[in-house]
N, C-alpha and C positions, 0 to 999 in steps of 0.2 A: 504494500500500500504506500503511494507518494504521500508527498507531504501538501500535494495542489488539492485545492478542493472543486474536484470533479467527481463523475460519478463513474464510480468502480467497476471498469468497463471489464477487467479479467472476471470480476467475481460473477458479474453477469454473463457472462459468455459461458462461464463454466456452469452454473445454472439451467440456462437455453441448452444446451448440448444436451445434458441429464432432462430435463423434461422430455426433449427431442426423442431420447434415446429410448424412455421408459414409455411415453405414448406410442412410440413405432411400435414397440413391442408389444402392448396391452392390444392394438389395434389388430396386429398379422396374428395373436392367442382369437380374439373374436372373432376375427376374420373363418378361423379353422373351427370352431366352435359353435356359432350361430348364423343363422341363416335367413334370409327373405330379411323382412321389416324389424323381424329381432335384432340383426344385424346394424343396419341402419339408425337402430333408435340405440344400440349401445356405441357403435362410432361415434354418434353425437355427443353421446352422455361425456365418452373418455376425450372427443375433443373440446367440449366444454372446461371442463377439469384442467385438461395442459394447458390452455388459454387461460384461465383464472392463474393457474399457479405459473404462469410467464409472469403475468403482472405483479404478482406480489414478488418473484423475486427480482423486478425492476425494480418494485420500493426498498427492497432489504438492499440490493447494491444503489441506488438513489439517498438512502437514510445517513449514509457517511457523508456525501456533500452536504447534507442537511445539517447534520453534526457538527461539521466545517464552519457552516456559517455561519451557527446560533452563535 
């Protein structure tokens, strides 16, 4: 971590990668799993999920520049 207050662009990458990595997966498990509209309504659910938790971990690597500034 620098001493600039910016936002913590490794921490957030390392984040995105691991949601990335753990949604591909849950997605290609349901994929082989479920099928027709069951299918479709759990894709949605799990990319709901990794979308939510992309954001909050922009805020968790965004809360140091925030830290920064106060």
């Amino acid at each position: 971590m620098s001493g600039n207050a910016t936002v913590d662009t490794g921490r957030f990458a390392r984040i995105l990668t691991l949601i990335v990595f753990v949604t591909t997966v849950f997605i290609v498990v349901a994929s082989v799993r479920l099928e027709g509209v069951l299918f479709q309504i759990g894709a949605l659910a799990i990319g709901a999920v990794g979308f939510i938790t992309a954001i909050i971990g922009f805020l968790v690597a965004a809360s140091q520049f925030y830290d920064a500034t106060a």
